[in-house]
C-alpha positions in Angstrom: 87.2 138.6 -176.1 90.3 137.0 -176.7 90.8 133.6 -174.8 90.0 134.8 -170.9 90.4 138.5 -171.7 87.8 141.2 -172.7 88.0 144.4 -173.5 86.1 147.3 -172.3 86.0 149.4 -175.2 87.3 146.9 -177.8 87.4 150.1 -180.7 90.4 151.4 -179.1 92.3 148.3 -179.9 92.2 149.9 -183.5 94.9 152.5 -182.5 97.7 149.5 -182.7 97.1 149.9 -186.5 99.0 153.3 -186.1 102.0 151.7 -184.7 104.1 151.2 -188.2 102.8 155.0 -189.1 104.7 155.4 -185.3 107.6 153.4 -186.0 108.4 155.4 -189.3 108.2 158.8 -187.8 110.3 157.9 -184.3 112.8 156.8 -186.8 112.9 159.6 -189.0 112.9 162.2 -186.6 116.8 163.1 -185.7 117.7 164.1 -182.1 117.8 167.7 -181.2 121.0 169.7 -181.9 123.1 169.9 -179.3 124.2 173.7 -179.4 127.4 175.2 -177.8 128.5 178.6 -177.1 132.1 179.8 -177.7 133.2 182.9 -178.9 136.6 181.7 -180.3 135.0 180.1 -182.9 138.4 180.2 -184.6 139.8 177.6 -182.1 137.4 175.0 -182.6 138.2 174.6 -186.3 141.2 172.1 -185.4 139.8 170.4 -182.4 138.7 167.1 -183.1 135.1 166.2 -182.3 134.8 163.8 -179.1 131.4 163.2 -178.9 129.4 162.3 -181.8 125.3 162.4 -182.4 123.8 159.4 -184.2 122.1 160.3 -187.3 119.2 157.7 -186.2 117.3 156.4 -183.0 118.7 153.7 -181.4 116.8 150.6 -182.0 116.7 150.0 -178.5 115.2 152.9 -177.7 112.6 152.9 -180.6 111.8 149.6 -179.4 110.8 150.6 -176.3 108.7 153.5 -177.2 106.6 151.2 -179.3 106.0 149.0 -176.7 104.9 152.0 -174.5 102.5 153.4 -177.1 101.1 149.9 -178.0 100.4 149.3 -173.8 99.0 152.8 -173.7 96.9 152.0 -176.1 95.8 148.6 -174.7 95.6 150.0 -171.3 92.8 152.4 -172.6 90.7 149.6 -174.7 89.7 148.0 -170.7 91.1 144.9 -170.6 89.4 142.3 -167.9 89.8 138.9 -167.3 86.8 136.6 -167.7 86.0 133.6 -166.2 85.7 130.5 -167.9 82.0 129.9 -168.7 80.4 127.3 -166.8 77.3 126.8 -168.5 77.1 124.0 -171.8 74.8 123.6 -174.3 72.1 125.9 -175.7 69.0 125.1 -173.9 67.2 126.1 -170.6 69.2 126.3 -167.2 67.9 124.4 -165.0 69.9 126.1 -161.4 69.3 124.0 -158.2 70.1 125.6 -155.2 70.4 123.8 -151.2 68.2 126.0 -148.9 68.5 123.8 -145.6 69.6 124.1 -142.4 73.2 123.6 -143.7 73.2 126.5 -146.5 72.3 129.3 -144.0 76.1 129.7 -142.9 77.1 131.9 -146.0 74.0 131.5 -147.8 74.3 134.8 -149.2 77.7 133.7 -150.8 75.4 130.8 -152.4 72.9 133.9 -153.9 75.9 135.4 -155.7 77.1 132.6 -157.1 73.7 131.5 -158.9 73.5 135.7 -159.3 76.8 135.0 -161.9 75.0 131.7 -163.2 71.8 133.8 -164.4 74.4 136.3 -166.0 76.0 133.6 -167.7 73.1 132.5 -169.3 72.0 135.3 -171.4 68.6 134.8 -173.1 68.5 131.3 -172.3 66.0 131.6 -169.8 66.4 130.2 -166.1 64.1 127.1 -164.5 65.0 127.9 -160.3 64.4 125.0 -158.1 65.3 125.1 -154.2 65.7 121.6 -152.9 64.1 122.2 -149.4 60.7 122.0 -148.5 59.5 125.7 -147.9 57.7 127.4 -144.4 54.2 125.8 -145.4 55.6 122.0 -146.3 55.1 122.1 -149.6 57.2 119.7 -151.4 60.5 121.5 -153.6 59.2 122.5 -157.1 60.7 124.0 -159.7 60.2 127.2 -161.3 58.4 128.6 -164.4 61.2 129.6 -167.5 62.5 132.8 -166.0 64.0 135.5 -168.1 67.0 137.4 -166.5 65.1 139.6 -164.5 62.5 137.6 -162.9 65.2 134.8 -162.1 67.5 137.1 -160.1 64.0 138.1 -158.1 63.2 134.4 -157.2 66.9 134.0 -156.1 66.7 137.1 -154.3 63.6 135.8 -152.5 65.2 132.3 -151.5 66.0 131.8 -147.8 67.9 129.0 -146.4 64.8 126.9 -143.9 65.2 125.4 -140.6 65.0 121.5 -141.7 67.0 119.2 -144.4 66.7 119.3 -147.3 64.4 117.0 -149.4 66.3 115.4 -152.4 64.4 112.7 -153.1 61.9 115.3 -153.7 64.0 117.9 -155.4 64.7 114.6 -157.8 61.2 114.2 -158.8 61.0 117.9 -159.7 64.3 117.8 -162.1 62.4 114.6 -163.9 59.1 116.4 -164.5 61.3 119.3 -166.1 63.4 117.1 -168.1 60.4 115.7 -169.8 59.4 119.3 -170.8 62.8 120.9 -171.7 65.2 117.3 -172.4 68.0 119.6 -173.7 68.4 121.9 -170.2 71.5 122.9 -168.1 71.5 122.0 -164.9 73.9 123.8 -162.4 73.5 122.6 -159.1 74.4 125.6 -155.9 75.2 122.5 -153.2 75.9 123.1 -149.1 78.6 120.6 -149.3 76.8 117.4 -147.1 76.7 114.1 -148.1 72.8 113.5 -147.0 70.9 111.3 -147.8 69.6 110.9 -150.9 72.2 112.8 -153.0 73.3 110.3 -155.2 69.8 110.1 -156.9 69.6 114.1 -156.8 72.7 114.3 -158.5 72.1 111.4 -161.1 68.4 113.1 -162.0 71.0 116.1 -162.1 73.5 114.8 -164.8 75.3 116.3 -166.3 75.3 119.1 -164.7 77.7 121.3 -163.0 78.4 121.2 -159.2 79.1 124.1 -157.4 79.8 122.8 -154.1 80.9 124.8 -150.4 83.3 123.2 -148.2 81.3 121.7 -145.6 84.1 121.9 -143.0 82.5 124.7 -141.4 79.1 123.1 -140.9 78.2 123.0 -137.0 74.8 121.7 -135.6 73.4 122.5 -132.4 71.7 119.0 -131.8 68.5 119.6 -128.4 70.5 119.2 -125.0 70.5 116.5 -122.4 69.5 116.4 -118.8 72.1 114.4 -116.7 70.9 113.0 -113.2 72.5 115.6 -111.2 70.4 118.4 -113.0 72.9 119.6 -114.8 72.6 120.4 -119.2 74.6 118.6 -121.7 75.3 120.8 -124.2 75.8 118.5 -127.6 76.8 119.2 -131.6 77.5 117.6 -134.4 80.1 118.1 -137.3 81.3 116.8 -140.3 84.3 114.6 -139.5 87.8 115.8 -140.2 91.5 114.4 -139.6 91.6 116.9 -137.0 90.2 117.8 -133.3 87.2 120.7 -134.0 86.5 122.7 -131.0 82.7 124.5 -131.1 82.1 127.4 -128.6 78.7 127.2 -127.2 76.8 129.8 -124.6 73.9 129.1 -122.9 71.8 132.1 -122.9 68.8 133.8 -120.8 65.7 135.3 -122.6 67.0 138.5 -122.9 70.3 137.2 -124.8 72.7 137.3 -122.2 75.2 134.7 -121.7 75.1 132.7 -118.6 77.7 130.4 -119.5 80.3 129.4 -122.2 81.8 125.9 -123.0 84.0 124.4 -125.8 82.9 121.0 -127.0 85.7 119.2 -128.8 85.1 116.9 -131.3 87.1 114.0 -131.5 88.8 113.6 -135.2 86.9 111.0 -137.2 84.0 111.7 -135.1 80.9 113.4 -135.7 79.6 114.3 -132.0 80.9 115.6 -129.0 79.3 116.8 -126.0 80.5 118.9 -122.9 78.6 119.6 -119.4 77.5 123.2 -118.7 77.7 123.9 -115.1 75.3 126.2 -113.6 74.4 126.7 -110.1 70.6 125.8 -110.0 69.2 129.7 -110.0 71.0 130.4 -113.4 70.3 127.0 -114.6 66.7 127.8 -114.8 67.1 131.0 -116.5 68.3 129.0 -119.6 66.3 129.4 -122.7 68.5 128.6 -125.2 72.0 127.0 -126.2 73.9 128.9 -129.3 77.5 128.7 -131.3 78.4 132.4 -131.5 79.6 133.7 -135.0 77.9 131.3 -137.4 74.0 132.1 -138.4 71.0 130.2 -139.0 68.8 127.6 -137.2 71.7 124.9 -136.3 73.7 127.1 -134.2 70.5 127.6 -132.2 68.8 125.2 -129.4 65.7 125.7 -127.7 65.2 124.7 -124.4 61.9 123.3 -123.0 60.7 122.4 -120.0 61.8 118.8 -120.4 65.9 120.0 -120.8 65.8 122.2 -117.8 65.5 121.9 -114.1 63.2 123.5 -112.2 62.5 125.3 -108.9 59.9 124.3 -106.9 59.1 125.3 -103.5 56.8 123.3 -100.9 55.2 124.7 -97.9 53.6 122.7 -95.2 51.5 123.4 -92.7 50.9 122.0 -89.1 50.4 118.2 -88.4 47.4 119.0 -86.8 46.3 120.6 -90.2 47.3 117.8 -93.0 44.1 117.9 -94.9 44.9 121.8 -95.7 44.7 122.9 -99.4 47.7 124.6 -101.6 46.2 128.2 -101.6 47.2 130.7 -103.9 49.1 131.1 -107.1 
């Protein structure tokens, strides 16, 4: 390696060794004779010559030829640029990875990225700690040391949850594996929001290395409203920006059809914004969910129950003469 370049096969670099045995043989090998036909060989005696050969290559040219046998033999020796190494020190890694709600976006971007992380840290060996709480409630808890292999399984067996992550949590879990391995790595694979209890994540953390996603895209379905007329209110939530955000939303049946669409715009500076989805009553009842097409995970996704929805009821009387009659039937 030779500052951010490597080389494939690094034994071919040996060939630029032959390029003063090169530069000795272009020079002392004369052009070609230049050969002309002329029967009157008598005339030519007295004619003076108007074009001469040079006994020797032109430096230019021998120049250049050396340069293209020295990039030929580069060219063959694999060069590649390398990135600079992330990972410090000689102990353990310790990698954190986010695996809430806000990680499921491109939480397979977040997989490769602690993928290059494990390859980076050779025979180190790899303590894997996901900062959400998992499908049971267990608290986050870190890893066994993991060798290459077994830490690229556990990574490969993460999936991003349906609720926040638990810092405060994750926290305690970096402090019990300090006090076994105090001279660890710790790389931290964040989802980009400010939640709370980061600061004390990050200060159990340090120093470590932050590898951090742009939370800009982040979107969150937050459970609908009912106004008085019957009618849904569709409502999200997004990490402010300087500018206006608009959010698609479609309100789906059971099947996964799409009954209606609205854009919510979000106000810049704000966090919130809301829009009314307008359903004749029929359709309106057929909602069973509210969804932001094109991102994936649980926060683009809203349930409806029985409290967010309208409902049809029918009522059927009887005869005056008959008011103590019974609802029969189902």
């Amino acid at each position: 390696m030779i500052g951010p370049v490597s080389f494939a096969a690094p034994a071919v670099l040996a060939g630029l060794l032959l390029l003063p045995g090169l530069y000795f043989i272009l020079r002392a090998t004369p052009p070609a004779p230049r050969r002309q036909l002329f029967p009157a060989i008598r005339l030519l005696r007295d004619v003076p010559p108007t074009a001469r050969s040079p006994a020797r290559m032109p430096l230019w040219l021998l120049l250049l030829r050396l340069v293209a046998a020295a990039a030929i033999i580069i060219g063959f020796a694999g060069p590649q640029i390398v990135p600079p190494p992330i990972l410090g020190g000689a102990g353990p890694v310790l990698l954190a990875i986010d695996n809430g709600w806000a990680s499921a976006a491109d939480f397979p971007a977040r997989q490769e990225a602690a993928r290059r992380i494990v390859d980076q840290s050779g025979r180190r060996g790899v303590i894997v700690l996901p900062t959400a709480r998992d499908a049971a409630g267990h608290l986050p808890r870190a890893s066994a040391l993991l060798d290459r292999s077994a830490a690229l399984a556990a990574i490969g067996g993460l999936r991003p949850e349906a609720w926040p992550t638990d810092r405060a949590a994750a926290a305690a879990a970096v402090r019990a594996v300090r006090r076994a391995h105090p001279d660890l790595t710790a790389v931290y694979v964040a989802d980009g929001l400010a939640a709370q209890g980061l600061r004390g994540f990050v200060a159990a953390l340090r120093p470590a290395r932050i590898v951090a996603a742009s939370p800009a895209r982040l979107r969150l379905l937050e459970p609908p409203g009912l106004l008085p007329d019957g009618s849904l209110l569709a409502r999200v939530g997004v990490v402010p920006q300087a500018a206006a955000v608009s959010v698609p939303v479609l309100a789906e049946d059971g099947a996964g059809s799409a009954l209606a669409r609205v854009n919510i715009k979000v106000q810049p500076g704000t966090s919130e914004g809301a829009a009314r989805i307008d359903l004749p009553v029929a359709l309106q009842a057929r909602v069973r969910r509210l969804v932001i097409p094109g991102i994936a995970g649980p926060a683009a996704v809203a349930l409806l129950d029985g409290a967010s929805k309208g409902l049809l009821v029918g009522l059927v009387a009887g005869g005056a003469a008959d008011a103590e009659q019974r609802f029969t039937g189902a």
